[in-house]
N, C-alpha and C positions, 0 to 999 in steps of 0.2 A: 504493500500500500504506500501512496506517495505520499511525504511528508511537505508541507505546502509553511513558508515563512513570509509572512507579511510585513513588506516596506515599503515604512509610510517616511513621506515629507518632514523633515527635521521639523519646522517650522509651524506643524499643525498643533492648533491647541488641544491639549487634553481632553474637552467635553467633545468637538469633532470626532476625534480619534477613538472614544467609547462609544459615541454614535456607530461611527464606521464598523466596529466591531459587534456591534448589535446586530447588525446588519447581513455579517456574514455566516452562513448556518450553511454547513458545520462552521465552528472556530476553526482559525489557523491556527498549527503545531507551533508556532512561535512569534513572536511581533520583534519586528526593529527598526529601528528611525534608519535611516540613510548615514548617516554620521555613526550609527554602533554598527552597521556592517562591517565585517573583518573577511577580506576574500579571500584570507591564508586558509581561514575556517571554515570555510563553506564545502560541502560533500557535493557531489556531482549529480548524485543521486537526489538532490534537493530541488524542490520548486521555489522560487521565486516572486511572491504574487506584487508587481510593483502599483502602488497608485500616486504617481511622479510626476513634477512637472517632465515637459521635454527639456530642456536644460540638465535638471537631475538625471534622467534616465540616460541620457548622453552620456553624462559622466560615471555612469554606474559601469553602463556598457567596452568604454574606455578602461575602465578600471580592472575589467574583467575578460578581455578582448583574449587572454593568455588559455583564459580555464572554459572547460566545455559547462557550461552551466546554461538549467533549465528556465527563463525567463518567462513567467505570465504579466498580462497585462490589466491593470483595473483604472477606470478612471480617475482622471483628477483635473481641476479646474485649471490647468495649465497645461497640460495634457494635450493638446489639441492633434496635431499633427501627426503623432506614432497612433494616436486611438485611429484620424482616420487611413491611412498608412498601414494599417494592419486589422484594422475592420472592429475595431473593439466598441463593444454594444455602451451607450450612452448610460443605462440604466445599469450602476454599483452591482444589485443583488443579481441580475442578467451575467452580467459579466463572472460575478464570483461563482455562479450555477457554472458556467462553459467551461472553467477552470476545472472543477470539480467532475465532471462529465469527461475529460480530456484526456485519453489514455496515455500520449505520449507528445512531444512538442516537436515538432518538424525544425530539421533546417533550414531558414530563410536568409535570402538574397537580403543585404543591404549596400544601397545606393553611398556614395561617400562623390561629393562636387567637392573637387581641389582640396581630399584630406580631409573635407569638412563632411560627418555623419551628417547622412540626409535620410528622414523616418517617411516624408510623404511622396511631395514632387521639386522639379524643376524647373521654374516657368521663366523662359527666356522673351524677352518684348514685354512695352510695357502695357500691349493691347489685347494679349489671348488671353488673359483672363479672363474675359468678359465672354466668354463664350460657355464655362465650364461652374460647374458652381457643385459643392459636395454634399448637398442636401440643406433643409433649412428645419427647424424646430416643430414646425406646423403648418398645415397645405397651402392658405392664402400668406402668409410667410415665403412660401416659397412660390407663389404665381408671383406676386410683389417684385421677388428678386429676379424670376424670371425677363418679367416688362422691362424692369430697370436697365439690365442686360441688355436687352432686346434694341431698348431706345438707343445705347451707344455703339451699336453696329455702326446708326448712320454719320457717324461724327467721321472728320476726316482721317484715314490712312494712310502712312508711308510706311513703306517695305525696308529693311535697309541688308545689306550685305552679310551673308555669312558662308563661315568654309567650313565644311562639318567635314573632318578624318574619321573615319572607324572601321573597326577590323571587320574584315570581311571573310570568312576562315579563317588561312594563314598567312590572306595580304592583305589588306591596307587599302581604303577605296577614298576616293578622295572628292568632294562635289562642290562647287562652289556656287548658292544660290543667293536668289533674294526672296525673304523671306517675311512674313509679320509676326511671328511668333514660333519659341519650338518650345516642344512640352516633355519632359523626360520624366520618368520612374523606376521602382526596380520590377515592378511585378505589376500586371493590366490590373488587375482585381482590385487592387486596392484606390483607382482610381474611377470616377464617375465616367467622365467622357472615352476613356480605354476600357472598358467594360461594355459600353456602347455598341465600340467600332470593330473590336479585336477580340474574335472567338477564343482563341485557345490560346493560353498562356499558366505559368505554374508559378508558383512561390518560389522554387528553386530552380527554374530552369538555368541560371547563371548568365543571363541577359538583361542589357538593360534596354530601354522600350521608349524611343521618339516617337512622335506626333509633330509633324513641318507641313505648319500654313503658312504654305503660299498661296492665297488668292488673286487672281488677274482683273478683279473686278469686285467693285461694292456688292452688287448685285448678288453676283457668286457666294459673296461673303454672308448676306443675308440670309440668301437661300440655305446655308448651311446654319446661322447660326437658331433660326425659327424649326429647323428639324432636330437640330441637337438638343435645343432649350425645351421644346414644347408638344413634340411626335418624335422621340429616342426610339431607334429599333435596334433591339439587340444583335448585334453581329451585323448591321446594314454595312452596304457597300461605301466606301469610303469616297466622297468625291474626288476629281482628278487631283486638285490642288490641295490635298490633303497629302502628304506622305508618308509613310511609316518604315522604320527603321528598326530594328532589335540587334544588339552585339553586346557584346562584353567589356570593351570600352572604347570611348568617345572622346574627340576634342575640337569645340567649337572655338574658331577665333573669327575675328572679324575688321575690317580697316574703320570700324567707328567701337567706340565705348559699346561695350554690352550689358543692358540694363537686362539685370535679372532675380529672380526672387527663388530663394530657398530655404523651405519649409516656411515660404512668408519673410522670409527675414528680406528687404530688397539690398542689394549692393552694385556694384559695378565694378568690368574688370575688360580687359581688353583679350584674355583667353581663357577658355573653362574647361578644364579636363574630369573627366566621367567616370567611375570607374566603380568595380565592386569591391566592397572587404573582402579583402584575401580570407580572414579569418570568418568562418561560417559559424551563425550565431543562433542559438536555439531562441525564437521567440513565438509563443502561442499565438496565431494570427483568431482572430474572434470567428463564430462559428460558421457562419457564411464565406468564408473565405476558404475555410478546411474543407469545405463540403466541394470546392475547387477541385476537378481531378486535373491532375500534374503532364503537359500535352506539350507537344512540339509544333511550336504555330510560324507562322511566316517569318521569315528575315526581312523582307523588305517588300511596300507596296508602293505603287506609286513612283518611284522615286524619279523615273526617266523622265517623267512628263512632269517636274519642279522646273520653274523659270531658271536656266542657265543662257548661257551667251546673250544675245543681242536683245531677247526678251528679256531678258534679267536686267540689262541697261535701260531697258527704256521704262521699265517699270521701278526703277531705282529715281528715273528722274526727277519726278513729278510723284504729288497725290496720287492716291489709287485711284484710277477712271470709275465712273460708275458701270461704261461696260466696257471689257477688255479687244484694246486693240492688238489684231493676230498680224501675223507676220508672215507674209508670202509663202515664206521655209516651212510653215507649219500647215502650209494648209494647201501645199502642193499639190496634193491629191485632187484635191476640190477644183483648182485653177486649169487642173491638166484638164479634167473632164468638162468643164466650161468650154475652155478654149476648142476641144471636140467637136461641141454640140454647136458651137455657132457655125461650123463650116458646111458649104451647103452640098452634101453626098446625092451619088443615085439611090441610096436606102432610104434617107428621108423625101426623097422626090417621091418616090415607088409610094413610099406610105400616109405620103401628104395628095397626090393622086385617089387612093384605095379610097379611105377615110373621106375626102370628099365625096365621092362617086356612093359610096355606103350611106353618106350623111342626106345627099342630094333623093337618092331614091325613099329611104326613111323618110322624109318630110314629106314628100308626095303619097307617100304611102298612108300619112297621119299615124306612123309609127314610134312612140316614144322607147321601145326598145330597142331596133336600128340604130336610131339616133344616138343613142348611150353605147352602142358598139359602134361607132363611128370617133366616137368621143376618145375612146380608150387609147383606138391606133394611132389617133392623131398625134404627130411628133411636133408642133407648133409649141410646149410648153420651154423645150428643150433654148431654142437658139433667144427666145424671150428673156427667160431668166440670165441668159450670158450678156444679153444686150443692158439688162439692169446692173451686174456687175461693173460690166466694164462702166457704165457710166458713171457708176459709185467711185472707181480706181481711177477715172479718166485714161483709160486703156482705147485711145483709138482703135487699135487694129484689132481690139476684139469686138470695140462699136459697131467697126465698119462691115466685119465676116458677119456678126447678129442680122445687122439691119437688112446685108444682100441679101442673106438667107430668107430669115422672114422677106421678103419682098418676093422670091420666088416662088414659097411655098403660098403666099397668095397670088400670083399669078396661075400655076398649077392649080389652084383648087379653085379657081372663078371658071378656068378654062373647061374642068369637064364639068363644072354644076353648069354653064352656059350651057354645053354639048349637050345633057341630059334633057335641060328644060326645053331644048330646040325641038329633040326626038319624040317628047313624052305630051301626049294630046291631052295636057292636061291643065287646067289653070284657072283652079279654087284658092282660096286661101283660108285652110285648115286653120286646125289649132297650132299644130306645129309652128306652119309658116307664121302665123299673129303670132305668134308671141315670140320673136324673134324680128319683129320692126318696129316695136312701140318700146323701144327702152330707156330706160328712166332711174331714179338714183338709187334704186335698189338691186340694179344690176350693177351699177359701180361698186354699191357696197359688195357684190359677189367678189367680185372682180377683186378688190383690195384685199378682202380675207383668204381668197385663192393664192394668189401672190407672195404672202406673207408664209400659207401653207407651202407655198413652190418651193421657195427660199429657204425656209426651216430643213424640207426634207432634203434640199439638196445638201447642206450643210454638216446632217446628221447621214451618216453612212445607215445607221443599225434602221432606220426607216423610211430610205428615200424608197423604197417597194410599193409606196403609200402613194407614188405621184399617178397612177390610177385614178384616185379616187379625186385628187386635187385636177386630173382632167374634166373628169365629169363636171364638176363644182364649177368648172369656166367657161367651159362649151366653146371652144376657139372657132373649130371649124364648122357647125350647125349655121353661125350666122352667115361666117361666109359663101357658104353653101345657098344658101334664100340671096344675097346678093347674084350672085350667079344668076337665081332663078328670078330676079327682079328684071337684070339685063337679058335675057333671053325675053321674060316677057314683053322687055320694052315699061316695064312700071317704075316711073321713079319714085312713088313712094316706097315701095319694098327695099328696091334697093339703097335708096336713102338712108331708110329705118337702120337697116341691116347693117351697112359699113356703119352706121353714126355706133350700133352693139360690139360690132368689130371693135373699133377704136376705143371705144370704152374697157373692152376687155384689156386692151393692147397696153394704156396708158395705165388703167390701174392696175393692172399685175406689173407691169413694167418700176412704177412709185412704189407700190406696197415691197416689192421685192428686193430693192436698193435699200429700202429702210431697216427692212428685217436684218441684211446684212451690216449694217452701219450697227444696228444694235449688238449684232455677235459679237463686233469688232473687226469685220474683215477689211476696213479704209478709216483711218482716222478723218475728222469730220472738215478740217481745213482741204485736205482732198477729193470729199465727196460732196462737200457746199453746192459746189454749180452742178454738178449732174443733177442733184436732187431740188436745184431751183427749176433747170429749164422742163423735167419731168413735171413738176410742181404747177407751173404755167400753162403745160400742157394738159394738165387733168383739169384745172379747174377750168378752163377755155372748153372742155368736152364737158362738163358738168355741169354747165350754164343751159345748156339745151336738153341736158336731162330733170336739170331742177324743173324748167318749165312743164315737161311730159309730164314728170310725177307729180304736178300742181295739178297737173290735169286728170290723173291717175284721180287726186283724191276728191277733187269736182267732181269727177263720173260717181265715186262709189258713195258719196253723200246722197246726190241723185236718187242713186240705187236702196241705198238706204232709207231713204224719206218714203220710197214708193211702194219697194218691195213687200207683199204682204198686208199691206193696209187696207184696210174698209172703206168704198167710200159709197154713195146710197146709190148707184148702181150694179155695186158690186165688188169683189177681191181681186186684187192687184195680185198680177203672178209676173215669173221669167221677164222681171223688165233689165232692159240691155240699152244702155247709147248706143248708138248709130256713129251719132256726130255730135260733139259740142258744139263747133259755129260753125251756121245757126244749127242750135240743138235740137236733134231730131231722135228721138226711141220708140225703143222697139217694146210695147207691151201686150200680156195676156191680160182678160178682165173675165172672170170666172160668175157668172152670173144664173141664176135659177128662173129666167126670162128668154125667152127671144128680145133683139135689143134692134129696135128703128135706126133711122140716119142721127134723128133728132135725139135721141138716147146719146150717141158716139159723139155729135155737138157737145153734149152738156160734160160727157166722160172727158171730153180735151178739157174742158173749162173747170172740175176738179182736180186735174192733175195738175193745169199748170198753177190751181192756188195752191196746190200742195206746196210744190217746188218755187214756186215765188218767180216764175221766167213764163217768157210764151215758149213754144213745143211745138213741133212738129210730131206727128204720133204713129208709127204704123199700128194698127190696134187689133187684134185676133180676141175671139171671143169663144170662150168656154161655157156651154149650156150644162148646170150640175141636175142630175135627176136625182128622184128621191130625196134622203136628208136633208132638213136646211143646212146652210151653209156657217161654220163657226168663225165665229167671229175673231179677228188675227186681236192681240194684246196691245195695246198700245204702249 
């Protein structure tokens, strides 16, 4: 059976100190102040049960660094840092129960920053603390500290230089980034935000355990710090500018002062070296942390994608951007396949051909699911969004490849919807066809949300699969298709309507899409200023003549609404449709339980136009109801 020695604070008074032992059931086999400990005398076979400040327990530890001795842990108002450091429960009689329950005390990893014993963490910067918090007393206590947190995300950020050396095996890896903050420990567990992020980790695994935020942007910063503070998922994926690190030992220097804090204490130093006690030190970690099983977890996440070279400079220079400007090098990928898509191939002819000629028969057909497979094939998305980039970068030659492009792939698709409409005896104006010459600012609104969808998915590898769906959503070629068939009929309304949807499409995917990019960061905003004014020019010049359609958009359905369904003492108003606003002329049913004279349909104009407050022009159809009377519509 273990024999358990209780040492307590030199400086507690006596009523305390009977308190304290009142308290612990069973008694300890012995009591002693800090000051009557004798480490000549201590058995190995002894527990330890200390309730210390950190200060004291330092020096106990120090004092005893020689002999393998069993150390437990009990609170103490000074205490702070090794309780949370090794998980020791808040609540005296808690704590003295886990002691008691604890068959045997493991060896644990302690952190020591430049010789200096370190019980919790290392927080380098003097801004990532606000990210991390180790619990608070009671729940609205801890939403409180959360918000508080929350609010200093938006304050301003600078990054500043650091060279982090650590062993890597049995070489030596060497990185020099820029950074906001780095966060060190000896063990994930005993840490709130490395419990978080980092599955598997042990007490002993003989590693010490980085956390390096670099963010490239406030935004980024935010978006991590509202998941971390407020939605924590255990073991979640780390963001890119997150990186982690685990070795055995560390040394951080840097070409500015390094403000940093350990166990709280703050100091500053111009190099910090990492390292473990050599000498392995029995202390009971509280019981949440034992329950810990002991696992071989990553060396390092992240680390390739931390801002080094030329991004590490320009993010050194200046405040942190609210959103991060990339850099050519990094997004190579993306530029190469732009640069592609604006050039104009026989692949895209062949399938800016098909995709018309499918879209052109669809519409004649009054087919809304041709049309949506016409949609699909069509390759109009492609050399569009390269035409927004380069405008963004001011990349002439990829302006100029966009624009020929798109220029041919509407010459080709007027060409055979012409052809079609020539051959095809046919020439209604369906639903299809109508609603693809009356457009108006609710198609722009299409048009700008598509865009910004173009932009995202091309940006994003893991979902550009998605620009499918972001065709449909724009409908490039359906209009240009009705333009064809405008010109073939010789109707310049149609084709009017038609390019005006065309152009709409063009200018607002064209804006939306440059801005999306500006946002990523793909052109810092001194270079993308004039593209995104003369686009800017241009949309609102195209949405002067859709404001007016959709003024008139909602004169027709007020119309429609004042009419539709109402009673008037001839009878119920059904299926009323404008014709024409000037001069307005509609089209209604009048559903009546009569036969109805000339002089009846006089009097029916003369109800509708006081309905509506205008004279009317009326085509009027009449519905005879047999049987039932007829129920009266709600006013």
């Amino acid at each position: 059976m273990k024999k358990i020695t209780f040492v307590y604070d030199p400086e507690i008074k006596p009523e305390k100190l009977d308190e304290l032992l009142e308290r612990m059931d069973p008694r300890p086999d012995k009591k002693l102040s800090l000051d009557e400990l004798s480490v000549e005398n201590l058995n190995q076979e002894e527990w330890l049960a200390c309730s210390l400040s950190d200060n004291q327990l330092r020096k106990l530890l120090d004092q005893t660094k020689d002999k393998e001795l069993n150390v437990a842990l009990l609170p103490h108002p000074e205490m702070e840092q090794a309780r949370k450091g090794f998980g020791i429960h808040t609540s005296f009689e808690t704590a003295w129960q886990e002691i008691q329950e604890a068959e045997k005390i493991p060896e644990t990893d302690l952190m020591q920053v430049d010789e200096h014993l370190t019980f919790n963490s290392l927080v380098v910067g003097t801004s990532l603390s606000i990210l991390y918090s180790n619990g608070a007393d009671n729940f609205w206590e801890g939403v409180k500290t959360r918000f508080s947190q929350l609010i200093k995300l938006f304050r301003r950020v600078k990054l500043k230089p650091y060279t982090i050396t650590y062993k890597n095996g049995k070489e030596k890896s060497k990185i020099e980034i820029a950074a906001m903050g780095i966060l060190a420990v000896a063990h994930c567990e005993s840490n709130l935000i490395f419990r978080r992020v980092i599955e598997q980790s042990g007490l002993d695994d003989g590693r010490i355990h980085l956390l390096i935020l670099a963010p490239k942007s406030l935004f980024s910063l935010i978006q991590f710090g509202l998941q971390n503070l407020f939605f924590p998922i255990k073991g979640g994926t780390l963001p890119k500018f997150v990186g982690y690190i685990s070795t055995s030992e560390v040394c951080l220097s840097s070409s500015e002062r390094i403000q940093f804090a350990v166990d709280g204490e703050e100091k500053e130093a111009k190099e910090l070296k990492i390292s473990l006690v050599e000498e392995k030190i029995k202390i009971l970690p509280g019981a949440r942390l034992q329950e810990k099983e002991p696992s071989e977890g990553p060396k390092s996440i992240n680390v390739a994608a931390l801002p080094t070279g030329r991004l590490k400079e320009e993010l050194l220079h200046s405040y942190l951007p609210w959103v991060r400007h990339a850099t050519a090098e990094e997004f190579k990928d993306l530029f190469t396949l732009l640069r592609t898509n604006s050039q104009t191939s026989s692949t895209y002819l062949v399938l800016m051909a098909l995709s018309t000629m499918i879209a052109t028969f669809g519409l004649f057909g009054d087919s809304a699911p041709v049309v949506i497979g016409a949609m699909i094939l069509a390759p109009l998305m492609g050399p569009i969004i390269s035409l927004a980039m380069g405008m963004l970068r001011q990349d002439s030659l990829l302006i100029k490849n966009s624009l020929i492009t798109i220029f041919w792939g509407v010459i080709v698709g007027l060409f055979f919807s012409i052809l079609i409409s020539l051959i095809t005896p046919l020439e209604v104006l369906n639903d299809q066809i109508l609603a693809r010459i009356r457009p108006n600012l609710l198609d722009l609104g299409i048009a700008i949300a598509s865009g910004i969808a173009g932009a995202y998915a091309y940006s994003k590898e893991e979902i550009s699969k998605t620009l499918a769906g972001v065709a449909i959503s724009v409908a490039l070629v359906p209009p240009l298709a009705v333009a064809g068939i405008g010109i073939g009929w010789m109707d310049q309304e149609v084709f009017g309507g038609a390019m005006l949807l065309l152009g709409t499409n063009l200018a607002g995917i064209t804006m939306a899409a440059a801005l999306t990019f500006l946002l990523l960061g793909f052109s810092p905003f001194r270079l993308a200023k004039r593209g995104l004014f003369i686009s800017m020019g241009i949309l609102i010049a195209i949405a002067l003549p859709l404001g007016l359609s959709f003024s008139k958009m909602v004169k027709e359905n007020s119309i429609i609404q004042d009419l539709s369904g109402k009673e008037i003492p001839h009878g119920l108003l059904r299926e009323v449709k404008v014709v024409q606003m000037e001069p307005l002329k509609l089209s209604v049913t009048i559903l009546s339980e009569n036969a109805l004279d000339e002089n009846d349909f006089r009097a029916i104009k003369a109800e509708i136009e006081e309905k509506i407050g205008r004279p009317a022009s009326i085509e009027l159809t009449l519905g005879v109801q047999l049987g039932a009377p007829i129920t009266k519509a709600k006013e």
